[in-house]
Structures are given as structure tokens and as C-alpha cells.
N, C-alpha and C positions, 0 to 999 in steps of 0.2 A: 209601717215598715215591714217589709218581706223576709217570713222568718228564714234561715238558712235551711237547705235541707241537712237534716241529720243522716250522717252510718250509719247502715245496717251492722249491729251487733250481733257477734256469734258466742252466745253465753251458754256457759255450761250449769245446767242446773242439776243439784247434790239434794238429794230427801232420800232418806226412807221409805217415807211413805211415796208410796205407789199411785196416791189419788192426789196428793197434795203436788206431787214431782208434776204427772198429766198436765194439773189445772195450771201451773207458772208456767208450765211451756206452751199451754194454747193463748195465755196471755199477751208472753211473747212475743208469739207469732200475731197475735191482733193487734200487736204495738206497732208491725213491720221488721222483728228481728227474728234469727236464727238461734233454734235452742238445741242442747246438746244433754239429752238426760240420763243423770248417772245414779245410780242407788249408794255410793259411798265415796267421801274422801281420797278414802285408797284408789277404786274404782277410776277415779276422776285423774290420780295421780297418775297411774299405769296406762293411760290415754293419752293426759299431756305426754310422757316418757318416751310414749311412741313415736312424736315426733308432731302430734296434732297440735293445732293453737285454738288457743279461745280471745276472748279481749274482755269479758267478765265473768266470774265465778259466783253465781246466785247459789249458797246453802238454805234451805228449807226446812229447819229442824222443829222439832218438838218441845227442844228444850237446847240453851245454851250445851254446848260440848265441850266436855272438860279439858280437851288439850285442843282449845281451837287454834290458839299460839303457834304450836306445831302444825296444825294441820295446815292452816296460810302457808306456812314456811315448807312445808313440803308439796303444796300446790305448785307455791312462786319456781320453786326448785326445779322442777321439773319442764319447767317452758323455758323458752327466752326470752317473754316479757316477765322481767323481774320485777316491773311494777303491776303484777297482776290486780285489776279490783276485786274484791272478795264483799257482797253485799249479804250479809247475814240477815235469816228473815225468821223469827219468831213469832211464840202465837200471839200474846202482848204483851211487848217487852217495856217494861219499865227502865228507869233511871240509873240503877243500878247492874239490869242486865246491859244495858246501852255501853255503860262505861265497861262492864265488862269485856264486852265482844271488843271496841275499841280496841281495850288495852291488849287484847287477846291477837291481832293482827288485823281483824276487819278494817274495813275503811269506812261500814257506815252499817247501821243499823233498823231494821223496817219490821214492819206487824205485816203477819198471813195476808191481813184483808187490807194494805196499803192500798189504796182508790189507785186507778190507773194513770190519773194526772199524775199524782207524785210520782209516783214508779216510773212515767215516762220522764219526767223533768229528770230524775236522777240517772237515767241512764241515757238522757240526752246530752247530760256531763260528762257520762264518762265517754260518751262518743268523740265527743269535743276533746277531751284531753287523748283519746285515742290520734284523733286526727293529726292534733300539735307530736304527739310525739312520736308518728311514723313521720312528719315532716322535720321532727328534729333527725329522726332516727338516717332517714336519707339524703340528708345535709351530710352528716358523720363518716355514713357511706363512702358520699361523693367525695367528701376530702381525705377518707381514709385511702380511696380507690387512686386519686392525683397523687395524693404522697407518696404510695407505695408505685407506680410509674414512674416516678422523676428516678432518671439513671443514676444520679449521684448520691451517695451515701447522705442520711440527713437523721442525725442525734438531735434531743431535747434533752439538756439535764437542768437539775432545779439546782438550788442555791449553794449547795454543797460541792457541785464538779458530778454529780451519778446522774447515771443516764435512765431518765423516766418513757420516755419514746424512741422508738426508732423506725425508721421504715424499710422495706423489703429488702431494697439493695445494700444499706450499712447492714441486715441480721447477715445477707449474703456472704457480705467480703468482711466483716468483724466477727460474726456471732461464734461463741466456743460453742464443740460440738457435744456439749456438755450440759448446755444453757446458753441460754440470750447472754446478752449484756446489761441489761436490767439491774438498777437496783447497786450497779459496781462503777467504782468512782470511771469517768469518761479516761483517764488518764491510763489506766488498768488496762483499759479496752483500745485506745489510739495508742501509746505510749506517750503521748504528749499529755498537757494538762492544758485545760482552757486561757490559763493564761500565758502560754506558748504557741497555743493555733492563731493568736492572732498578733504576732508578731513578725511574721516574716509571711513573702508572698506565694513563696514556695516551700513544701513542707515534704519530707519524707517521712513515710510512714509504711507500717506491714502492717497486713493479713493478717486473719486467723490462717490461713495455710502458710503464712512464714513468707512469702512472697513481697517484696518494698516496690514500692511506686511513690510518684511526684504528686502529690498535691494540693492542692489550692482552698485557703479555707476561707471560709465567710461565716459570721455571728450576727447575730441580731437576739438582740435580751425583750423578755416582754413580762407579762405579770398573769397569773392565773390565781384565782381568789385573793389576791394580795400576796402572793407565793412567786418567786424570782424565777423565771426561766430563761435558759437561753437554748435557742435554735442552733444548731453547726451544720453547715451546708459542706460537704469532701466533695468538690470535682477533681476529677481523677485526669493528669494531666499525662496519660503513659502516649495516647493518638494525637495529641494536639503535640508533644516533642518531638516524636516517631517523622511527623510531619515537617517539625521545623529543623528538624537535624536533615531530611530528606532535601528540603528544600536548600538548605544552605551547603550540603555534599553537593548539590546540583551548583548552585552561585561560584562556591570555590572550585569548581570543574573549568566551568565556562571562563573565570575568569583566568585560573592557568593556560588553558587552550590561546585565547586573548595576547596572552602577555608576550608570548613568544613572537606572534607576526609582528605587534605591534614595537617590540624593541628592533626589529630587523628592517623596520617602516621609519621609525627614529632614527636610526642610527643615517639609513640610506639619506633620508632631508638632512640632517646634520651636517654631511659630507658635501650635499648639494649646495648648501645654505655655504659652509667655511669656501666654497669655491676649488674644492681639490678635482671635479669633475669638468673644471675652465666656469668664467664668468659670466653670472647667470643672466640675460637680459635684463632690463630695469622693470620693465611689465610682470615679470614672473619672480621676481626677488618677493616682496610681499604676498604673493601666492606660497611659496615657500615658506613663509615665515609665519601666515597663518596654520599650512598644515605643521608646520612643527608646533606650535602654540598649541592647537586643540589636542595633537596627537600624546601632547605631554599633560594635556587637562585628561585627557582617557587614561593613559598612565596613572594616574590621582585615583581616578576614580575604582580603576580594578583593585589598587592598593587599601583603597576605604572597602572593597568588598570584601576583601582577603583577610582585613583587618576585623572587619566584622563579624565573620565569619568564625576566625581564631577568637576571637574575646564571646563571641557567646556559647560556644561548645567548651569554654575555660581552658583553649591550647596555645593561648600566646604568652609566652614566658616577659615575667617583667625582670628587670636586674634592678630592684629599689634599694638604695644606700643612703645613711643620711650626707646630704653635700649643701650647699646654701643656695639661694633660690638667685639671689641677684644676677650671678654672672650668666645663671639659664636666662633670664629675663634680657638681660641685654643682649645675648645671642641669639635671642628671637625676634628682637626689637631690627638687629641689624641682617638679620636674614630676610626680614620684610620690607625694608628701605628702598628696594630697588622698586618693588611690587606698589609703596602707597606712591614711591614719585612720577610713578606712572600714569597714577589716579591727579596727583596733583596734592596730594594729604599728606602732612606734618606728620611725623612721629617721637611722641616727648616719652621720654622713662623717667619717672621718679622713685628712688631707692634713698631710702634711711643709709647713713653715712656708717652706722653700725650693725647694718641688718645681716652681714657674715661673719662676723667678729665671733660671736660666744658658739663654736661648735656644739657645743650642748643642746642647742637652741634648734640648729638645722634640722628640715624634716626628714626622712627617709622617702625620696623619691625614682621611678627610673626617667634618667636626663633625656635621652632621645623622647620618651611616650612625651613626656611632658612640653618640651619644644616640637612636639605633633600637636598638642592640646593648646599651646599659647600661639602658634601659627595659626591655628582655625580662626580662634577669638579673634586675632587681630586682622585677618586677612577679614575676615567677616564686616569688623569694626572697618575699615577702610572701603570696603564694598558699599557699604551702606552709608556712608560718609558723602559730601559735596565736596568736591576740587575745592581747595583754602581752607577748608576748616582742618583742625588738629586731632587727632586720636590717644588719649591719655593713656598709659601703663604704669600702672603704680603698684609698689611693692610693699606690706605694710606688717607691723608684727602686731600680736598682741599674747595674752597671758600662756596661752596653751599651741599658738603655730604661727605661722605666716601665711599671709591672703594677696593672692595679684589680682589685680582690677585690671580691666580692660574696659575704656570709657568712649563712647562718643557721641557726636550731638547730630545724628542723623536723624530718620525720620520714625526711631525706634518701630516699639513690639507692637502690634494688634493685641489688645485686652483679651479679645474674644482667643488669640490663636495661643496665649502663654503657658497654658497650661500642656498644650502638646511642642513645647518650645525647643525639648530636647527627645521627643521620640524618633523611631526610624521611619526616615523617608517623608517627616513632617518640614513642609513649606509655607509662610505665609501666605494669604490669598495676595493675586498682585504681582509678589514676586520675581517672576520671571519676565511678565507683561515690562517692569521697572527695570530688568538689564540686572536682575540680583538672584537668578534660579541659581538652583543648584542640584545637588542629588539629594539633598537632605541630611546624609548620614554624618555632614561634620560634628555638630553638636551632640548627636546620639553615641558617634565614639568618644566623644571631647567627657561627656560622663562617665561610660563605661572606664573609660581609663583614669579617669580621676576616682573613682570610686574603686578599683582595683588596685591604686595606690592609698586607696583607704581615705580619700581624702573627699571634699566637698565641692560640687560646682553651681551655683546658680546666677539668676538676673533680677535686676532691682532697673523699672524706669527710671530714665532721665527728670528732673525739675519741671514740671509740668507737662510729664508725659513727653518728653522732647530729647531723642538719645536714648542710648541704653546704656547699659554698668555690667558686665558680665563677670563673678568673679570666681577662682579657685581658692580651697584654702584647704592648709596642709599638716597635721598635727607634727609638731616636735617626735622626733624619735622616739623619744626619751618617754611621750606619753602618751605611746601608741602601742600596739602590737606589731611582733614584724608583719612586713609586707606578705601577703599571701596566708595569714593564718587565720583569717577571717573574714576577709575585704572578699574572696572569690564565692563565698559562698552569699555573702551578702547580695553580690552584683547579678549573680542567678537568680539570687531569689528577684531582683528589679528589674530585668531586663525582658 
């Protein structure tokens, strides 16, 4: 086998003596390594200090030195390799000078006349562990170099909540000007505590300079010698806002600009359609009635922008009181009747014979948002419905609110799409191709507004995958907070 080649070592070699120093260094150099000869400890130490390296410390004494302990330690001290080797060489050291120098800081102990085998085997180790730990050492580097790069604040604390790491951007926008953060519970230094950063999706928090911004935290726990740590990743959400508030002063512009032709476009087909302008040929009547149809689906649609717009900047006022859920349910049942007999779909309401009875019990809702929210559901549920089949609304209580169902047996959800089921501007694949597009944003406001009445919205498949079940459910007044005292900050944080 093909031995490796060994580093060239740069060793500093420490004698007194002036004949004995000579001969270890022309040794050295006949081994293939680089010597560096000093006539004292001190000498050696005010060398390292200067800023020079070595990678081995050969002393060449006469006699063990009675503070060798110190002198290691003021070697090590002076360099940046703190695992400096220090190979101690006397004239024949026995057993007890051995353990001596050992215990004294050396790392190994050799006679004047050690044969140049040995002396090369032994500093062909330490070559080797030289090697492994400039290659740990520039591992370290590299990841010290990437952490301190990454723009987002990034804490490590151990198991206690104190912060043992940080990198360049958290010393940046955290660090007191006093001291790091080091060593001080993480809660001290964010104002939050670990087990607040990962409860909400959005977070406020300040500077060391007193300054608050939005954002976003991520944890991941992991283990260092059996010792708990966890990672907090702070991305700073002030440009990604900057931008979505920009974007949406943009949306709600366009779509006031919008609203105006298009009611003065409505209103003009309105007039043409009731016949006040004389009657309209039969060829152009359904021309008519299609631009009024789409003209009033545009209408829908800049209302959903406006709407959206106002609910994610938190400026759409809700009016939530607690009133009972049935009679909004059948006023939404019979505001879509016209819409599913068109499609050719049933619409059944089922309400408990006592579900308005016990005031106590009523949730705290606002009635128009929420016959906006049970309109979607059901207009949706009839969309996706076959002519003859039935579309369920069912109203139901139980211990802590009441829950409306909206059922039907179309051709439900895609597995793959449900997880994006209620984001903005999310469509099944298909879709549209099926005669069932849309703009997307129904279900994304149908959330936001249920969740700013505090309350809950999700989907549950049909019976083998067959239909969907979409429901709201809305806590009792009674075992809630009011509306708006903490549903808006919530809905920020999700949105």
C-alpha cells in the first residue's frame, strides 16, 4: 500500500544548549520539516505573540523544568493553535520523568538520541492530526462564514431559553451596546420567550435601537453532546409588507377606478334589458343579458378585491353581536334558490327545532360577512353539483357553539390541491377546463372573515372521496372574547 505523503512541519525547537538546539534542527530538516530555533520558552513565547505559528514545539533540555505546566500553557497561549504539541526531549528519561513531563502539559516524552524512525513516526502524527484539524478547522470557517451571511437573525439557545450562538445579523439588530447577548435568557434579548416565537406566524418584536418590525420565526431543536438546543431563525418581514401593502394600494386603486364605468355600463344594459330605450330585437335580447350577467360577475369580483384588500391591511370594520345562526342560514339558503334552479340543484336546510331558543347559546357574529361566507360555500356547493342532485345545509349545535355544514356530492377536492384549498387565488387543476373557474379569492375571504369573527372554517371529503362537506363553526358569545380583541391579530398573523 502507498504510504500517504506526510506535511511539512514547522517546529519550533527550545534548548539551551546551542549544540544540542543546531543538531534537532539539521535533524528536522533531514526528516523533510521546517525548524524554528529558540534558546528559551520565553523566547519561543514572544515569537508565537508576535503573531508567528508553529504546528510543533520540540523543548530539548538538560533536565526536566520545573514549571513545564506553565511553560505549555504559556506557549499554547500565545498562538491560535490551542492544541499546540509540545514534545519534550530529555537526555534519558525514565518513568518517572515521563509521567512527569506528561502530567506537566507535554503530550509525549523522547531521549536526546531517539533514532530518526521514531521521531519521524511521531511527528508523522502529529502531521496527521495537524491535517484532520485544519480540515476541521475550515469546515468551522465555512459554516461560521454561511451563518454569518444569512440576512436573517439566527439565535441558538440551550435548554434553558440563553442564547449560546448568534450570528452577525441577530449581534447586528439585537446586540446591547454593552455586550452580545450571550449567556442572557433569549426572552431578555427578543422580548418574547421560546415558547411564544412559535406560536403565531407573525411576530412583533424590537431592536436593540428601540425600533419594532414584523416577523417571522422558525425553530428547529437538535442535541449537542446530549445537551438540548434549539436554532430560531427571525426573518424580518418590514419588505415583503412594504410590498404587499404596495401591491394591494395598487389592486384597491384599480379596482375603484373599475367600479365607476362599470356601474354606469350596468346600469346603461339594465335600462336596455327592462325595455325603457323601446324593445330590443329577439337576436340581441340574450346579447343583453349576457353582458349584464358577466358585467355583474365583474361587479363580484372587484368587490372580492376591495374585500380583500380591507381585511388584510385589518381596515374592514366587522359589526359582530351575538343573534342566532338559523334565520342567517335560511336567508342564505333563499337568496341562492334562484342561482341552484338554474343549475337544476335542490336546496335542503336542516335546523334543530331549538337551535335559537336559548339566547345564551347565540354566537357573536356580523350577519351580512357571514351571509357573504355562506353564499360562497353554497354557490360553490351548487357549482360543483350535477343538475338532480341535492346540496345539504345543515345547522348543528354542540357543547361550546354552533357549526353550518354545507354538503354535496359532486365531484369533490383533489387530495393533492387541499392543503392550498383556501389560500389566495388557489384553483383546482381542471377547474376552469370543467365550466367551475373562478377568481379563487372566495374561500380565501370565506376564512379570513370567519376567522375575524373568531370563529372556524374547514373541509372534510365526502364518503369515499365523493362530495365535499365544508363547515363554519362559531363559539357562544358567552365563551368567547369579543369580536375584534383578538381574532385581528390572529388573522394577520395567517394571512
Amino acid at each position: 500500500m502507498e504510504r500517504p505523503v506526510q506535511p511539512v512541519l514547522k517546529a519550533l525547537v527550545i534548548s539551551p544548549d546551542e549544540a544540542l538546539r543546531r543538531a534537532l534542527c539539521a535533524r528536522l530538516v533531514r526528516l523533510g520539516h521546517r525548524s524554528q530555533p529558540m534558546g528559551s520558552s520565553a523566547e519561543a513565547a514572544a515569537w508565537l505573540a508576535s503573531g508567528m505559528q508553529a504546528d510543533v514545539v520540540l523543548a530539548a533540555l538538560p533536565q526536566p523544568a520545573p514549571d513545564l505546566a506553565g511553560d505549555c500553557a504559556r506557549l499554547r497561549a500565545r498562538t491560535a493553535n490551542a492544541g499546540l504539541p509540545v514534545l519534550l526531549l530529555l537526555p534519558a528519561p525514565d518513568d518517572a520523568q515521563r509521567t512527569a513531563a506528561l502530567e506537566g502539559g507535554a503530550d509525549d516524552c523522547l531521549a536526546h538520541d531517539v533514532g530518526d524512525a521514531l521521531l519521524a513516526a511521531r511527528l508523522g502524527r502529529i502531521a496527521q492530526a495537524c491535517l484532520r484539524r485544519a480540515g476541521c478547522q475550515a469546515r468551522l470557517q465555512r459554516q461560521r462564514a454561511i451563518l454569518d451571511h444569512i440576512g436573517d437573525a439566527v439565535f441558538t439557545a440551550d435548554a434553558d431559553g440563553r442564547v449560546v450562538e448568534a450570528n452577525r445579523a441577530a449581534l447586528r439588530r439585537f446586540g446591547a451596546p454593552g455586550g452580545g447577548p450571550f449567556g442572557q435568557p433569549l426572552e431578555a434579548v427578543l422580548g418574547l420567550g421560546p415558547g411564544q416565537l412559535g406560536q403565531a406566524d407573525r411576530l412583533w418584536l424590537r431592536g436593540a435601537d428601540g425600533r419594532g418590525f414584523w416577523a417571522q420565526a422558525s425553530g428547529s431543536r437538535w442535541a449537542e453532546a446530549g445537551r438540548a438546543r434549539t436554532t430560531w431563525v427571525l426573518h424580518d418581514l418590514t419588505e415583503a409588507l412594504r410590498h404587499q401593502r404596495l401591491r394591494d394600494e395598487f389592486l384597491a386603486g384599480v379596482s375603484h377606478e373599475l367600479r365607476t364605468p362599470l356601474t354606469s355600463v350596468l346600469g346603461a344594459v339594465g335600462l336596455l334589458a327592462s325595455g325603457v330605450a323601446g324593445r330590443l330585437p329577439d337576436a340581441a335580447q340574450p346579447l343583453v343579458a349576457a353582458a349584464q350577467r358577466n358585467g355583474e360577475r365583474l361587479g363580484r369580483l372587484i368587490d372580492d378585491v376591495l374585500d380583500l384588500t380591507k381585511l388584510e391591511g385589518d381596515r374592514l370594520p366587522l359589526h359582530c353581536r351575538p343573534q342566532p345562526l338559523a334565520p342567517l342560514a335560511s336567508e342564505a339558503v333563499n337568496a341562492a334558490q334562484a342561482y341552484a334552479a338554474r343549475a337544476g340543484v335542490q336546496l335542503a336546510l336542516r335546523c334543530p327545532p331549538a337551535a335559537s331558543a336559548d339566547a345564551a347559546r347565540w354566537p357573536a357574529v356580523d350577519a351580512d360577512r357571514l351571509l357573504q361566507v355562506l353564499a360562497n360555500l353554497i354557490s360553490n356547493a351548487v357549482k360543483h353539483s350535477c343538475a338532480g342532485q341535492t346540496v345539504h345545509i345543515a345547522l348543528m349545535e354542540d357543547a361550546d357553539g354552533q357549526r353550518i355544514e354545507v354538503s354535496d356530492r359532486g365531484s369533490g377536492v383533489p387530495a393533492a390541491f387541499r392543503p392550498q384549498l383556501f389560500e389566495k387565488f388557489a384553483q383546482a387543476e381542471g377547474s376552469v377546463q370543467h365550466g367551475h373557474g373562478g377568481t379563487g379569492l372566495g374561500l380565501h375571504l370565506a376564512r379570513l372573515l370567519v376567522q375575524r369573527m373568531g370563529g372556524r372554517i374547514g373541509y372534510a371529503p365526502g364518503a369515499g372521496d365523493v362530495g365535499s362537506t365544508f363547515h363554519v363553526w362559531f363559539p357562544t358569545a358567552t365563551a368567547t372574547a369579543p369580536a375584534g380583541s383578538g381574532a385581528a391579530a390572529r388573522t394577520g398573523a395567517s394571512s
